[in-house]
N, C-alpha and C positions, 0 to 999 in steps of 0.2 A: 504493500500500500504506500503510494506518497506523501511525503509528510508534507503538511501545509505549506503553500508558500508566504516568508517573511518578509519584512523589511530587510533585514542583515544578509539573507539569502538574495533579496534582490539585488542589493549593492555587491556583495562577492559575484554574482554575475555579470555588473556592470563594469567591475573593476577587470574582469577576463575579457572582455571586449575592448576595453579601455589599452591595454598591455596591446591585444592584437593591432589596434589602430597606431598606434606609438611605434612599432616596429615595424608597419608595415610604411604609412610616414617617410620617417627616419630613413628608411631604407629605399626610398626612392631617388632616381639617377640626379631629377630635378632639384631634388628636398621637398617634393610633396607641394609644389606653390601651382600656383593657379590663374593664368594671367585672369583680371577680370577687367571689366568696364570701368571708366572712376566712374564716383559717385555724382549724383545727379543732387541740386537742392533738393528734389522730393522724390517723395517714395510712391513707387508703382502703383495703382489703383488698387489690383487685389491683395500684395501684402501688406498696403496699408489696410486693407479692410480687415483681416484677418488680425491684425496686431503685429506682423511679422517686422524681421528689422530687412534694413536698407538692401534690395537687388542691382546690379549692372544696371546704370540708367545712362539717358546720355543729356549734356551737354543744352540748355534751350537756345538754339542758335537762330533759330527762325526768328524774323520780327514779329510784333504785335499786331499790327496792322496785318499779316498776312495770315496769321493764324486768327485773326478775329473774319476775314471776308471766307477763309475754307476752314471752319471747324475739323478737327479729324484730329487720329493717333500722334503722341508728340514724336520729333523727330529722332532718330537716332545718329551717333557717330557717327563722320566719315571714317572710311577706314578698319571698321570693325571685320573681324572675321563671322562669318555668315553663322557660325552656331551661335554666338552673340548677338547677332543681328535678331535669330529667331528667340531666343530668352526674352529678349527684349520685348520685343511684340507679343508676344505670349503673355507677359506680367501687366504689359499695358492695354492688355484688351480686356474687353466691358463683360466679360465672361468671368459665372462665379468660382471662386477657388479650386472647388473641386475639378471643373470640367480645364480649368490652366493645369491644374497637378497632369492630368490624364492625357491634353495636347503636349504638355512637355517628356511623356513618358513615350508617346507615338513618335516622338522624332529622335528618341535618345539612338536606335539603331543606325541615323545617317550625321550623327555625330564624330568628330573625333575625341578622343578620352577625355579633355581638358572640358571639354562641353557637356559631356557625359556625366564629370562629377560635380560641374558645377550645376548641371541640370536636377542631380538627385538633390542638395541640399536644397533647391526651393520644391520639389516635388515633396520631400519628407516636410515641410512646412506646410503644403496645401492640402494633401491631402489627409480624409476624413479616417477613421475607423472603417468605414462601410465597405469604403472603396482599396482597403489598402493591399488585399490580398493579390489584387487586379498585377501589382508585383512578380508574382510568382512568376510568371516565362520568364521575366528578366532576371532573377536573380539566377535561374537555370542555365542562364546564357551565358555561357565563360567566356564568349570572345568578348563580352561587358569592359569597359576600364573597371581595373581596381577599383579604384575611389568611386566610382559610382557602385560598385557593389556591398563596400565596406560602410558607407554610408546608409543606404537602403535597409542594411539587415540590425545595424547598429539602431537604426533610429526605430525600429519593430521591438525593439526592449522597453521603450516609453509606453507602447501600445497595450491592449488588453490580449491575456493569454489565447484567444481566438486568431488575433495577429501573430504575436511573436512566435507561438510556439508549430505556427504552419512556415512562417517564411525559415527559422531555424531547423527545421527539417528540410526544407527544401535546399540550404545552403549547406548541411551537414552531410547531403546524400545525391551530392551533385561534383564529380571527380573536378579536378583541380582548380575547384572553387575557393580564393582567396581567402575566405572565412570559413573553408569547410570544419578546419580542426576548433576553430575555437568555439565554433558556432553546434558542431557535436558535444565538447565538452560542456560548454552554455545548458542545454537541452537535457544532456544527462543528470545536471546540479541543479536545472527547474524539476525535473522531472523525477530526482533521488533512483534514478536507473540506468542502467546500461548494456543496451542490447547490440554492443558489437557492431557489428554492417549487416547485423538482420532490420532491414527498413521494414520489414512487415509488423515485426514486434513492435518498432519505433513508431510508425502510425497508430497500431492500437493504442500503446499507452499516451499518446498525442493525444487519440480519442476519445478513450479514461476518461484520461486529467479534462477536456472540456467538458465535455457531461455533466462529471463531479462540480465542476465550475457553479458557485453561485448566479445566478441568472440578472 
């Protein structure tokens, strides 16, 4: 039987994810940076609705006079590289959070990596509980960037056990998946079990443990 989950059991979870991301980081050719957009004075329409902080914005370069005679989308950078360009336009259109989370998850495969990870941290920002499962191909996907995968599966631990503990299965039991080891180990310390690379066992007691779940 599994022993209840705690606080202190939550946080030694989060500190094994923590260690994963630190190393894996550190360990990159770059150091792990990101070129982004600088910052714009204001912040995007939906993360500002959502509460979220500051995305790639650009520059208001247009005059007054011409953005008063053609209302529309503000401009962005010259010069941006085109996954940028589409972040961009994504955080600034009139569409609510969730349905931005899910157009920036549609384009994450014609990304290059750098676009990739900066696309999951506003995607882990917008999207809901409901929708978050909607994930799973992608984290299946190893030709994924890193950083967008390490991201994705990390930000499933703030979520409710319905979440985390399908996307940590699907990262633990998916071959050389960046977070597969810590993300098994992760699963077996929710879960107080350890079923080896029998994944049949591991879904049942995935299963269990929601069931059991308070509603």
């Amino acid at each position: 039987m599994s022993k209840p989950f705690t606080f202190k059991r939550f946080v030694l979870a989060l500190a094994l994810v923590a260690l994963a991301l630190a190393g894996w980081y550190l360990g990159r050719p770059d150091g792990g940076g990101v070129h982004l957009a600088q910052p714009a004075a204001e912040k995007p329409a939906a993360e500002e609705q959502a509460g979220l902080p500051l995305a790639p914005s650009a520059p208001a370069e247009a005059s007054s006079t011409a953005a008063a005679a053609k209302p529309g989308p503000l401009p962005v950078p010259d010069g941006l590289p085109l996954w940028e360009r589409k972040i961009d336009e994504a955080l600034r259109s009139n569409a609510e959070p969730p349905a931005i989370a899910q157009l920036l998850l549609q384009q994450i495969p014609t990304m290059p990596g750098e676009g990739q990870a900066a696309s999951a941290r506003h995607i882990a920002n917008l999207i809901p509980d409901k929708d978050y499962l909607t994930v799973l191909p992608y984290v299946q996907n190893t030709r994924l960037d890193p950083g967008f995968q390490e991201v994705i599966v990390a930000e499933s631990l703030n979520r409710a056990d319905s979440v985390k503990l399908p996307v940590l299965l699907a990262a633990a039991r998916t071959p050389q998946h960046p977070m597969a080891e810590i993300a098994k180990s992760t699963l077996a310390f929710l879960l107080d079990a350890d079923h080896g690379s029998d994944w049949g066992k591991w879904e049942s007691a995935v299963k269990q443990s929601l069931e059991k779940a308070p509603q």
